[in-house]
VOPAGU-2260 file (C-alpha; in pm, 1 decimal, decimal comma):
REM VOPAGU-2260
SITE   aa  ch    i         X         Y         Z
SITE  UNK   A    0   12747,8   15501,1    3885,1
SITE  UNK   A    1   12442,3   15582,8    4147,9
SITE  UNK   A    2   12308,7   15261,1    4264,2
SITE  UNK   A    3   11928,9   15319,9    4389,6
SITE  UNK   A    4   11844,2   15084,4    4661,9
SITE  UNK   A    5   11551,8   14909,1    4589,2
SITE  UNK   A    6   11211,9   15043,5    4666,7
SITE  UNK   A    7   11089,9   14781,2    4990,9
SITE  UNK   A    8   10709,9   14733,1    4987,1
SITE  UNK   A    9   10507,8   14932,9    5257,3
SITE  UNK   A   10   10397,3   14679,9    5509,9
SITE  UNK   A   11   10008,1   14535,9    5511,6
SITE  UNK   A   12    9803,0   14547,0    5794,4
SITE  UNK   A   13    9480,5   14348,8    5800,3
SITE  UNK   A   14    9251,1   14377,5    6074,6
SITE  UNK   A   15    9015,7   14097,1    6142,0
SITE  UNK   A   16    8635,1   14227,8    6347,8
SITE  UNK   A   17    8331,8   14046,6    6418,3
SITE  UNK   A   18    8136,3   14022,3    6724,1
SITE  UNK   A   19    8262,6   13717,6    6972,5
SITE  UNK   A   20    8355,0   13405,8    6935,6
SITE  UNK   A   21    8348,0   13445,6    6566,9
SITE  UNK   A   22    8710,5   13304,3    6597,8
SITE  UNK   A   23    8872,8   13622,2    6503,3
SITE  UNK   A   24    9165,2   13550,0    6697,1
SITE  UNK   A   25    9226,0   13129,9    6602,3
SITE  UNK   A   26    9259,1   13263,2    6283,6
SITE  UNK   A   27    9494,3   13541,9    6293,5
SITE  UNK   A   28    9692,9   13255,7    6506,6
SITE  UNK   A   29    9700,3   13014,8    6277,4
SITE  UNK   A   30    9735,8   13253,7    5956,3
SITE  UNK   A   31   10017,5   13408,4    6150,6
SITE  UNK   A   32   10188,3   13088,9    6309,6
SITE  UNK   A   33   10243,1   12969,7    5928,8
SITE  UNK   A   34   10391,7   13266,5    5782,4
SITE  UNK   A   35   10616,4   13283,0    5994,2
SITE  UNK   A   36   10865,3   13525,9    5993,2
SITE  UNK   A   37   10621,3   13717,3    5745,3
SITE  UNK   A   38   10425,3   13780,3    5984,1
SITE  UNK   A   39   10368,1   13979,9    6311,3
SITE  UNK   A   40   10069,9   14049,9    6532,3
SITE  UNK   A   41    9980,1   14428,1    6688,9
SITE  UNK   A   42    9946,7   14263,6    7015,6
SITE  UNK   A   43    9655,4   14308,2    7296,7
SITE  UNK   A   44    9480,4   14620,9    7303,8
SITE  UNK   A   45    9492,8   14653,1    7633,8
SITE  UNK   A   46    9887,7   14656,2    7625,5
SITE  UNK   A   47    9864,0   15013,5    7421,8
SITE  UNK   A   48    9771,8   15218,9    7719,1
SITE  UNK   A   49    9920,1   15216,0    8085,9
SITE  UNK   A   50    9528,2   15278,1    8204,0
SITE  UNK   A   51    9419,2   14908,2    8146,4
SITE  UNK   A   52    9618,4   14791,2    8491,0
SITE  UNK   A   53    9453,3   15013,1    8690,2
SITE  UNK   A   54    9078,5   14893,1    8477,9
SITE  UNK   A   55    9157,0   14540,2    8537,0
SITE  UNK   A   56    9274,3   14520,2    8850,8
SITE  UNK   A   57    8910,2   14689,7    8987,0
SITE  UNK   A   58    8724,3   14477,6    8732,3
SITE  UNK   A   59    8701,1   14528,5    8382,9
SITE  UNK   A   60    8345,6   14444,0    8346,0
SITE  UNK   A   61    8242,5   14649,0    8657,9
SITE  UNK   A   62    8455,3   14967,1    8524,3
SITE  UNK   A   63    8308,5   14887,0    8146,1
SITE  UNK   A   64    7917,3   14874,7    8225,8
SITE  UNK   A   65    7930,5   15045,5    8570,8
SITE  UNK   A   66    8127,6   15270,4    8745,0
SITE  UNK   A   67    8368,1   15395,7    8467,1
SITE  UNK   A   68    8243,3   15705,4    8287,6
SITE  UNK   A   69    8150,4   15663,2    7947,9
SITE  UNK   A   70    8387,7   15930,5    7789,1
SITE  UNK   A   71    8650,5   15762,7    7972,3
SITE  UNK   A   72    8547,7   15408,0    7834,4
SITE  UNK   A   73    8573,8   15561,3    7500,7
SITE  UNK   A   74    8886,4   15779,2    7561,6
SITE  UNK   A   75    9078,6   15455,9    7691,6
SITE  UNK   A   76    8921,6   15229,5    7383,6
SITE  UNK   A   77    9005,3   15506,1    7121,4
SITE  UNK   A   78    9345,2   15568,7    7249,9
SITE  UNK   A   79    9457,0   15230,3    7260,4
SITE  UNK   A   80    9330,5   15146,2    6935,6
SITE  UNK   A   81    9508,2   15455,7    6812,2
SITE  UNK   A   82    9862,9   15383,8    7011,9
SITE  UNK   A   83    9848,1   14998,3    6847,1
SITE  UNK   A   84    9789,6   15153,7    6493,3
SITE  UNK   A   85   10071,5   15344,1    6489,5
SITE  UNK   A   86   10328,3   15076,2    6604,8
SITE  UNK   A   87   10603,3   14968,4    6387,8
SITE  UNK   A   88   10552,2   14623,0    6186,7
SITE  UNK   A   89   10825,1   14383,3    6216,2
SITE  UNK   A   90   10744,5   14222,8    5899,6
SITE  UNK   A   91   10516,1   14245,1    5577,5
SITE  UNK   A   92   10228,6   14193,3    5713,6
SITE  UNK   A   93   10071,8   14298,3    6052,7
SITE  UNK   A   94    9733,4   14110,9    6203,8
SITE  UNK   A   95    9538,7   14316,8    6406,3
SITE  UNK   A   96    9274,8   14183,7    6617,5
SITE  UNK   A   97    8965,6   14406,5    6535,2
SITE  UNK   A   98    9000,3   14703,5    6323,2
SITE  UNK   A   99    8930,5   15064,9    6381,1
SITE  UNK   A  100    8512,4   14994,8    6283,9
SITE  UNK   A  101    8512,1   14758,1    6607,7
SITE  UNK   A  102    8569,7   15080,4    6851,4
SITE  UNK   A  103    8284,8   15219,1    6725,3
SITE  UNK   A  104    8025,2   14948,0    6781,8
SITE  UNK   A  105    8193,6   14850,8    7078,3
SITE  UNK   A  106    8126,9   15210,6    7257,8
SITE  UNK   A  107    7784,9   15234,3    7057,2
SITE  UNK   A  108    7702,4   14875,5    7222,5
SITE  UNK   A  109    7806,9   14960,1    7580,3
SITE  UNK   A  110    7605,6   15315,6    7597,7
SITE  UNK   A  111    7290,8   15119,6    7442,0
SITE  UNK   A  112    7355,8   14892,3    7723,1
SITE  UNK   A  113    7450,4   15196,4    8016,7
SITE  UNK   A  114    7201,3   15468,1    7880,9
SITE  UNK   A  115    6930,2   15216,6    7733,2
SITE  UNK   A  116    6929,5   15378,2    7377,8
SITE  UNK   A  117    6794,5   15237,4    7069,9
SITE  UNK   A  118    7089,9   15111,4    6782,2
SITE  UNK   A  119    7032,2   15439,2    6606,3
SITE  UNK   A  120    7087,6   15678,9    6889,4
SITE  UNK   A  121    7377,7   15456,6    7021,9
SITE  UNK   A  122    7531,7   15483,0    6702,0
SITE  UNK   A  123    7481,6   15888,4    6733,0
SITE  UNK   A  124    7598,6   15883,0    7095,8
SITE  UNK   A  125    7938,9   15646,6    7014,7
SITE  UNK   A  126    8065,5   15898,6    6740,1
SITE  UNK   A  127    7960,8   16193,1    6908,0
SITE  UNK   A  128    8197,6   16021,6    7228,9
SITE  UNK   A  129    8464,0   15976,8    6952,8
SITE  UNK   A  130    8462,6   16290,1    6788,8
SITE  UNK   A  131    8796,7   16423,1    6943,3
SITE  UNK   A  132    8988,9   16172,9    6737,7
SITE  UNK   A  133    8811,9   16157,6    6421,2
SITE  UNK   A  134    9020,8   16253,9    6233,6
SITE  UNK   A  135    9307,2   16005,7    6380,1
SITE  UNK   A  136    9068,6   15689,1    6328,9
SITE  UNK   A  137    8973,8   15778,1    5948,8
SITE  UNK   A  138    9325,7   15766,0    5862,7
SITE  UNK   A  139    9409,1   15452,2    6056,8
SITE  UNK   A  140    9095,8   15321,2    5935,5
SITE  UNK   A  141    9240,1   15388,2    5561,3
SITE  UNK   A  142    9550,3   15177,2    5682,9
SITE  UNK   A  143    9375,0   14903,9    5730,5
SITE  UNK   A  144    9249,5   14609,1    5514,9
SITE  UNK   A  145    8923,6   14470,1    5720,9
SITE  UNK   A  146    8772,1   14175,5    5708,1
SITE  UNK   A  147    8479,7   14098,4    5943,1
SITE  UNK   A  148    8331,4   13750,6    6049,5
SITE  UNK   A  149    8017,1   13687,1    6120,2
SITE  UNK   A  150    7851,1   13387,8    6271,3
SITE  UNK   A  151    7519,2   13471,8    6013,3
SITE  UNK   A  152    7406,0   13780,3    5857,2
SITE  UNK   A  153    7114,6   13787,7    6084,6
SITE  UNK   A  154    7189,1   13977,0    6401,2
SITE  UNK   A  155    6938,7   13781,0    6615,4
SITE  UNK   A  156    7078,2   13437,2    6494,4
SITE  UNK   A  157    7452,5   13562,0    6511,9
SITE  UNK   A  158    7393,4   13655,0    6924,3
SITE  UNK   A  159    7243,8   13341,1    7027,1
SITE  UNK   A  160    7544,4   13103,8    6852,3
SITE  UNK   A  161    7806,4   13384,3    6993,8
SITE  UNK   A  162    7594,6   13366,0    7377,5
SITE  UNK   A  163    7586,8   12972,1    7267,2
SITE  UNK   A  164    7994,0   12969,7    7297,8
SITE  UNK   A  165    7996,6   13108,9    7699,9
SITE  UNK   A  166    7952,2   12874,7    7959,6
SITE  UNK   A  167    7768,2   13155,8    8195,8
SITE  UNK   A  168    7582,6   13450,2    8065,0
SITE  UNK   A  169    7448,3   13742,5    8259,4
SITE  UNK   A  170    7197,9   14000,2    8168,9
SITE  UNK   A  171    7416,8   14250,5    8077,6
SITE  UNK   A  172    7616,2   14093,5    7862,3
SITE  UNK   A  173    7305,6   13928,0    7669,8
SITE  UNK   A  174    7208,2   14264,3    7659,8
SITE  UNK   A  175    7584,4   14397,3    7531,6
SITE  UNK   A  176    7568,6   14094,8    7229,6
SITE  UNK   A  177    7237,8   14165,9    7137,0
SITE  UNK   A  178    7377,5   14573,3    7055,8
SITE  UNK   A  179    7687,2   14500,1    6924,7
SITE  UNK   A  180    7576,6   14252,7    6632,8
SITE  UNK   A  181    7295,4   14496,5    6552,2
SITE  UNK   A  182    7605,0   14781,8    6522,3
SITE  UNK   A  183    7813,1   14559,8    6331,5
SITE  UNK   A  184    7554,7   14443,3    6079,0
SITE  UNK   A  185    7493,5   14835,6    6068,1
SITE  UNK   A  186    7867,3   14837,6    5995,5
SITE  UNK   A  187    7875,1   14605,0    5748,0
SITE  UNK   A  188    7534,6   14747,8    5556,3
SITE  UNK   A  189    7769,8   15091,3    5554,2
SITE  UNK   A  190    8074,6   14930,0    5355,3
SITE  UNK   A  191    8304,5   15002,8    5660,4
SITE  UNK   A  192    8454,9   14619,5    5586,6
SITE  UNK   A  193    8641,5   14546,3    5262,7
SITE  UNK   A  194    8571,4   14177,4    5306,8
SITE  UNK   A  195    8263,8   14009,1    5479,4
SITE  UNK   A  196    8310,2   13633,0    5575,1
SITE  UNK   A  197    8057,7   13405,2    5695,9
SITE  UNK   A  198    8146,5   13118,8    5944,6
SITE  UNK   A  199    7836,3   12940,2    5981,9
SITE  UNK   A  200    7850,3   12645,5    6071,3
SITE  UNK   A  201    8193,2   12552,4    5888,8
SITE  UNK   A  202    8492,6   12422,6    6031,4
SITE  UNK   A  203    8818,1   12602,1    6129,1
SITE  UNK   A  204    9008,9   12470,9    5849,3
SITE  UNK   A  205    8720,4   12577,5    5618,6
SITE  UNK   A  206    8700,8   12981,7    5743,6
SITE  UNK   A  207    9078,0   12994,9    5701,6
SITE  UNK   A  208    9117,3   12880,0    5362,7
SITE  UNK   A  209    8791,4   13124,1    5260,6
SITE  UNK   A  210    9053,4   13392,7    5448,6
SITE  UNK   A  211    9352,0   13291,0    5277,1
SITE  UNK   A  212    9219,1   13276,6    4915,7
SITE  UNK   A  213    9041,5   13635,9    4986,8
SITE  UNK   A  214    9385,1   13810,8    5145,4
SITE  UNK   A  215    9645,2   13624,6    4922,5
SITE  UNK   A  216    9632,0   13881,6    4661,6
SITE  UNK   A  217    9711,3   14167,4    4917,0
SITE  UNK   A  218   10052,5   13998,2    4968,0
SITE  UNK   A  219   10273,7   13711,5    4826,0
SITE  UNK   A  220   10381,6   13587,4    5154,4
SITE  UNK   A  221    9984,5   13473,8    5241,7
SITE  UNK   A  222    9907,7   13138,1    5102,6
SITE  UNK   A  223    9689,7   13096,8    4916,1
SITE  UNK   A  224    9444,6   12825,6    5030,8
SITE  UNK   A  225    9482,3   12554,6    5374,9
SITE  UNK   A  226    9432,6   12198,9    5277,5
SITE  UNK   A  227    9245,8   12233,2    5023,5
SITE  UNK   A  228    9041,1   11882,4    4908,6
SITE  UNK   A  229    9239,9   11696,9    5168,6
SITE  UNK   A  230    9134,9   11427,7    5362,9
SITE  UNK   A  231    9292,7   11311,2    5698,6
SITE  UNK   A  232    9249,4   10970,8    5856,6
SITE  UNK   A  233    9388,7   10973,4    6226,3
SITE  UNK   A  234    9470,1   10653,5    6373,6
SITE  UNK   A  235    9444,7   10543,0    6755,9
SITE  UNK   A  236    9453,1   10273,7    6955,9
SITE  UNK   A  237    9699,2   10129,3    7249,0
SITE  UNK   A  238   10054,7    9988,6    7139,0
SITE  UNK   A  239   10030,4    9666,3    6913,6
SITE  UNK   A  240    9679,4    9756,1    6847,1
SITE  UNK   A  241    9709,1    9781,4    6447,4
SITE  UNK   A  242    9747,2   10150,1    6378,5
SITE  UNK   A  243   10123,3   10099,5    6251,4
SITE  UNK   A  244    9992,4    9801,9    6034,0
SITE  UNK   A  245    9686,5   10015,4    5911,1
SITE  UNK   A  246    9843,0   10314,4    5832,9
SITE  UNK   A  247   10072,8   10103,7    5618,8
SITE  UNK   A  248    9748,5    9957,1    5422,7
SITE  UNK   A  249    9653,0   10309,9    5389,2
SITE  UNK   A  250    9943,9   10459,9    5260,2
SITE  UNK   A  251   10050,2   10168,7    5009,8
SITE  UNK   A  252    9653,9   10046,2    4869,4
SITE  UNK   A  253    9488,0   10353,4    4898,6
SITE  UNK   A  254    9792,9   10611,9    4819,5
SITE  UNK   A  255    9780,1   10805,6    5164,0
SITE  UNK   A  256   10107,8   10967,4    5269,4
SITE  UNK   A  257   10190,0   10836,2    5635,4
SITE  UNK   A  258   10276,2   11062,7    5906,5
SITE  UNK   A  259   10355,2   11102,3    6274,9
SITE  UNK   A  260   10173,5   11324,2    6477,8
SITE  UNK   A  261   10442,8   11340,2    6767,4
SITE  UNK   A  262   10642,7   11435,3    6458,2
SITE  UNK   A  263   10397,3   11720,2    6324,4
SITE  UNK   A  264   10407,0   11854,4    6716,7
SITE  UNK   A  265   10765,7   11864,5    6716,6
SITE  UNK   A  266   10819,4   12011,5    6399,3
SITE  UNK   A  267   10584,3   12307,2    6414,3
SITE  UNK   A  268   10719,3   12380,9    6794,9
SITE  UNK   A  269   11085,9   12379,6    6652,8
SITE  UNK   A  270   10985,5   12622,6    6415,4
SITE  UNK   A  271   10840,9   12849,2    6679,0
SITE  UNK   A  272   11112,0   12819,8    6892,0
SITE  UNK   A  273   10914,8   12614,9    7160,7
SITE  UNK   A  274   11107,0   12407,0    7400,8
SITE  UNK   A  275   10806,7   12128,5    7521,7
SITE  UNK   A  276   10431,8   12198,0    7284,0
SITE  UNK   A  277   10320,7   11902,2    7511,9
SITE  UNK   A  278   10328,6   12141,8    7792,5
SITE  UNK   A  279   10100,8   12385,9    7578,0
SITE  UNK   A  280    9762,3   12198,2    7650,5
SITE  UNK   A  281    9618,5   11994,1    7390,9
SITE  UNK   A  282    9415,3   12273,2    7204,3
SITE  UNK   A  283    9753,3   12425,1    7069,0
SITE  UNK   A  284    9854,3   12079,8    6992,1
SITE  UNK   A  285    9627,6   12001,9    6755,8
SITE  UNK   A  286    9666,9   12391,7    6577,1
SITE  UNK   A  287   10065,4   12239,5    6590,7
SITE  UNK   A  288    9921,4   11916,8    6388,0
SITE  UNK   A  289    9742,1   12112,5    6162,9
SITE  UNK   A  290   10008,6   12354,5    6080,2
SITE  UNK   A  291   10275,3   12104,6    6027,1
SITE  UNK   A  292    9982,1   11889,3    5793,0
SITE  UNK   A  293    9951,8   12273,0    5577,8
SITE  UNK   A  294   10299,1   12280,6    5516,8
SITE  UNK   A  295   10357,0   11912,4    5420,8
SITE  UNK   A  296   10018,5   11943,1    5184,1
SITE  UNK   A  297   10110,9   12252,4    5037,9
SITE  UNK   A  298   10527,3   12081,1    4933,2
SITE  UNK   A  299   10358,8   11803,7    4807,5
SITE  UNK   A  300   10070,9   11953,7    4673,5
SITE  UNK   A  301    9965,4   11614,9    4422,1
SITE  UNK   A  302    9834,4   11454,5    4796,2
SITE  UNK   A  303    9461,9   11441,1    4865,2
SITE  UNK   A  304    9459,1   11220,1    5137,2
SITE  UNK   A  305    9699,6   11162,8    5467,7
SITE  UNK   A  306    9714,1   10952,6    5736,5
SITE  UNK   A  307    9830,3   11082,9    6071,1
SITE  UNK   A  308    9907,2   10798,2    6387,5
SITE  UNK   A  309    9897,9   10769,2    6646,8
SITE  UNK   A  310    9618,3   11000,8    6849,5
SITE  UNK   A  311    9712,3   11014,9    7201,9
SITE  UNK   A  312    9456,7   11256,3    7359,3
SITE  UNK   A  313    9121,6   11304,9    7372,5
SITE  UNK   A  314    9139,5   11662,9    7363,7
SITE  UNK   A  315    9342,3   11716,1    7094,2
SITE  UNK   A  316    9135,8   11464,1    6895,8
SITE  UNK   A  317    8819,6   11659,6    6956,0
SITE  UNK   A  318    9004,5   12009,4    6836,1
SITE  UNK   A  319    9118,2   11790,8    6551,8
SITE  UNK   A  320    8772,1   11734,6    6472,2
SITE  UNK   A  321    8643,3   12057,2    6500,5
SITE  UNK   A  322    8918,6   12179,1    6319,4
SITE  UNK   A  323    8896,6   11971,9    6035,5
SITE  UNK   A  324    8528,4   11894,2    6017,1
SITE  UNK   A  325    8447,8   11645,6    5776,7
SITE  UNK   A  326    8813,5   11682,2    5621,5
SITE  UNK   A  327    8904,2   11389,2    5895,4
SITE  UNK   A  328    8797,9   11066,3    5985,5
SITE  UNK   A  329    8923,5   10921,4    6267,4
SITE  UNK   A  330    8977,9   10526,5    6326,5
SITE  UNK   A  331    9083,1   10306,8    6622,5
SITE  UNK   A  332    8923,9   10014,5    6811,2
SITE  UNK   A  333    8578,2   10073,4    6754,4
SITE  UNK   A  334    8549,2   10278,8    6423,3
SITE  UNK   A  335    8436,3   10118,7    6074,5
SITE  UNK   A  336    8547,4   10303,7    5815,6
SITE  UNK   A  337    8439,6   10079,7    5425,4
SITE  UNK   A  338    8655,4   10190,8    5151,7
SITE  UNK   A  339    8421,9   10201,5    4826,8
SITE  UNK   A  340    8497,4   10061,6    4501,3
SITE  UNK   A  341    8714,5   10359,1    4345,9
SITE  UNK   A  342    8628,6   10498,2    3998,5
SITE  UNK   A  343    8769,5   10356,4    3710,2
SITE  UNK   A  344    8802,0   10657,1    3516,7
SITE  UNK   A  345    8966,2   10840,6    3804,2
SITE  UNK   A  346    9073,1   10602,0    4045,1
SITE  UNK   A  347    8892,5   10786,0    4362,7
SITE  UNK   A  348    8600,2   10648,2    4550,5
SITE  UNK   A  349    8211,8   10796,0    4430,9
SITE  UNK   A  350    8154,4   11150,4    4490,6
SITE  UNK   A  351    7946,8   11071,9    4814,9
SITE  UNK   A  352    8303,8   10953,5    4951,4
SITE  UNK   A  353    8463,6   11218,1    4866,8
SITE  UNK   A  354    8720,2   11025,5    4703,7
SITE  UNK   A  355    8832,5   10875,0    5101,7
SITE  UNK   A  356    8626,8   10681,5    5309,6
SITE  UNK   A  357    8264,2   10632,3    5399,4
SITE  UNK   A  358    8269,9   10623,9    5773,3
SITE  UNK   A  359    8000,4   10393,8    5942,1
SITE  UNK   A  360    8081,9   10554,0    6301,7
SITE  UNK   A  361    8329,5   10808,6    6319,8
SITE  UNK   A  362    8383,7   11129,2    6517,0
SITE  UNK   A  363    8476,8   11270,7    6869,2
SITE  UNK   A  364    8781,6   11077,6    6866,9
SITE  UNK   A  365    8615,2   10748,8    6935,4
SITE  UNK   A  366    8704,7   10566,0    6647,4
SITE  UNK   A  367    8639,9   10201,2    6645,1
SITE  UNK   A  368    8757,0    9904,4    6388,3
SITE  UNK   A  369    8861,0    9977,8    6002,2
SITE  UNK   A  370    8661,2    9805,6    5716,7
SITE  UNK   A  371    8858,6    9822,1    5416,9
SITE  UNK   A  372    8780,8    9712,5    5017,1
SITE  UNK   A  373    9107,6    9626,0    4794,4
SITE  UNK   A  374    9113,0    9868,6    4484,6
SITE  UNK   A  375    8887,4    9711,9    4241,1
SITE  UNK   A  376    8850,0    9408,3    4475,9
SITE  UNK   A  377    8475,2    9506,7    4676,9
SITE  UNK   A  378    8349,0    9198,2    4636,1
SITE  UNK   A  379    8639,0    9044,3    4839,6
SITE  UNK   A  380    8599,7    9338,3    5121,0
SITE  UNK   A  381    8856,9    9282,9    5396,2
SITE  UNK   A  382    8743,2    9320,3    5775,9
SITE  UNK   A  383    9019,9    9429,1    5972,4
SITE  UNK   A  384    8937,3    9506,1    6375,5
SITE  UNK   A  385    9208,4    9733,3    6419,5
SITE  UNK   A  386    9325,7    9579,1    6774,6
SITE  UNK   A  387    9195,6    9212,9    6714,5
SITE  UNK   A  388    9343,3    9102,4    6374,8
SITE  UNK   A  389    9671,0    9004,2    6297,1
SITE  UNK   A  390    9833,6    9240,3    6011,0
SITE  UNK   A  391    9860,9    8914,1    5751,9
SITE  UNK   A  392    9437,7    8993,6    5777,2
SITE  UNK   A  393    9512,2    9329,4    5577,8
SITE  UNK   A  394    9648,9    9161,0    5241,1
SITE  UNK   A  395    9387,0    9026,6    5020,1
């Protein structure tokens, strides 16, 4: 008997564009950090063509705007957008950070920029730069799934929140921003992108769950959404200050599953193999929090509503925030947080609660005291100044 191996599935690759600071790349990291093993990256562009040393070590920006030729800015762009699309993927799916329609508005942006020419003859000029390798970029173009974010679909709007993001700005960037959301939107109005994401003014967690839901079909090992309808209260405070005694109130009046952030940290960074996450700065911290959070959500997928202690730097708490959004409230020795009277019919707080609680002051990881109401007990609201009562203050 002929035994026929089983057909393996050809690997996805899913490019995500947009003009910058869309958050292209956050997302691809933390999309890519919780598959796993399902998952692999295409790496840098500029690591797809021995060229780039010599670029950066005169100065990219001088070589990109000034003294490299345009036909070699294009030659080194296409190339190394052509070299990283035909790499092997290491697993199912492969995230590439922007897809083959970014080379094109990138080059049409720079010789608007270099030869002052209006979007439409920019547009002319890039593909008439790129013509030698047409015919490579359709096809790696066809390999591709794209999705493209966008700070707003109006061009104007989408360069001052992406110029909003830089701490200096010169003239010729401005100038380079201004071209390449115009060719983008031109992009997008074309049906180069499969997909077409707005970030607005949501938070991290919010874009990636909008990705998720939209690229889950294209393969099973995606999930599906990220922490979806949950709610995250992050305790602070010095030692002794309450948080153990409030998380407890939290977790057994309120029904909030109780969790330790050192133990989120440590948990994600064993998973990617990383020795000391503290030594990571506290930006990749808080992506290590949120991660670990995901997966613990997504096993016990009944939970609306966690509580994380104990918040131990200011920076991660602000990422946390900005992460999260309105998905977490954070409380220490300042913060008032009332818990409403919950529904009787579904045992949540009113819809203007969001079925957690109704912060008074909250935000920027400043948190200052905890309010809280007993279950079907408002009338007999218990104060608790997380840091100045004693935990027998907590039991009605």
């Amino acid at each position: 008997m002929t035994i026929v191996p089983a057909r393996l599935e050809q690997p996805v690759s899913i490019a995500l564009s947009g003009p910058d600071n869309t958050g292209k790349t956050k997302q691809i990291r933390l999309l890519a950090r919780r598959m796993g093993g399902a998952a692999c990256g295409g790496g840098p562009l500029d690591a797809h063509d021995p060229r780039w040393g010599r670029i950066k070590s005169g100065g990219m920006g001088n070589w990109w705007f000034e003294s490299g030729p345009v036909q070699e800015v294009a030659e080194v762009l296409a190339c190394s957008y052509l070299e990283r699309s035909r790499g092997t993927a290491s697993a199912p799916v492969r995230f590439l950070d922007r897809g083959i329609p970014m080379l094109e508005a990138s080059v049409a942006a720079t010789v608007a920029v270099r030869e002052e020419l209006a979007p439409q003859a920019a547009a002319d000029r890039a593909r008439a730069l790129l013509a030698p390798y047409a015919n490579d970029l359709r096809a790696a173009e066809a390999a591709e799934h794209s999705v493209v974010l966008l700070h707003c679909e109006d061009p104007t709007e989408g360069t001052r929140r992406a110029l909003s993001h830089e701490a200096s700005v010169t003239d010729t960037y401005a100038a380079y921003q201004r071209h390449l959301h115009d060719q983008v939107a031109r992009l997008v109005a074309d049906g180069r992108f499969a997909q077409t994401i707005v970030v607005g003014e949501r938070p991290t967690i919010a874009v990636q769950d909008d990705l998720r839901r939209r690229l889950h079909p294209l393969a099973p090992g995606i999930p599906a959404r990220a922490l979806p309808g949950v709610h995250v209260v992050a305790l602070g405070g010095l030692s002794e200050s309450g948080k153990s005694t409030a998380g407890e109130y939290l977790r057994t009046h309120h029904g909030h599953a109780r969790l330790k952030i050192g133990s989120l940290i440590e948990h994600t960074a064993l998973r990617c193999r990383i020795a000391d996450p503290y030594a990571l700065g506290e930006v990749v911290q808080a992506e290590f929090i949120v991660d670990a959070l995901d997966r613990y959500c997504s096993a016990h997928h009944f939970l609306d509503r966690v509580s994380i202690e104990s918040l131990h730097s200011a920076g991660s708490t602000r990422e946390l925030a900005r992460m999260l959004g309105e998905q977490l409230r954070s409380a220490g020795p300042s913060t008032r947080v009332a818990w409403p009277e919950p529904d009787h019919h579904t045992g949540f707080g009113p819809r203007g609660s969001r079925g957690g609680p109704v912060c008074l002051e909250a935000g920027g990881g400043r948190p200052s005291g905890l309010s809280f109401a007993a279950p079907g007990r408002a009338s007999r609201a218990l104060l608790c100044r997380v840091g100045c009562a004693d935990s027998a203050s907590l039991h009605p």
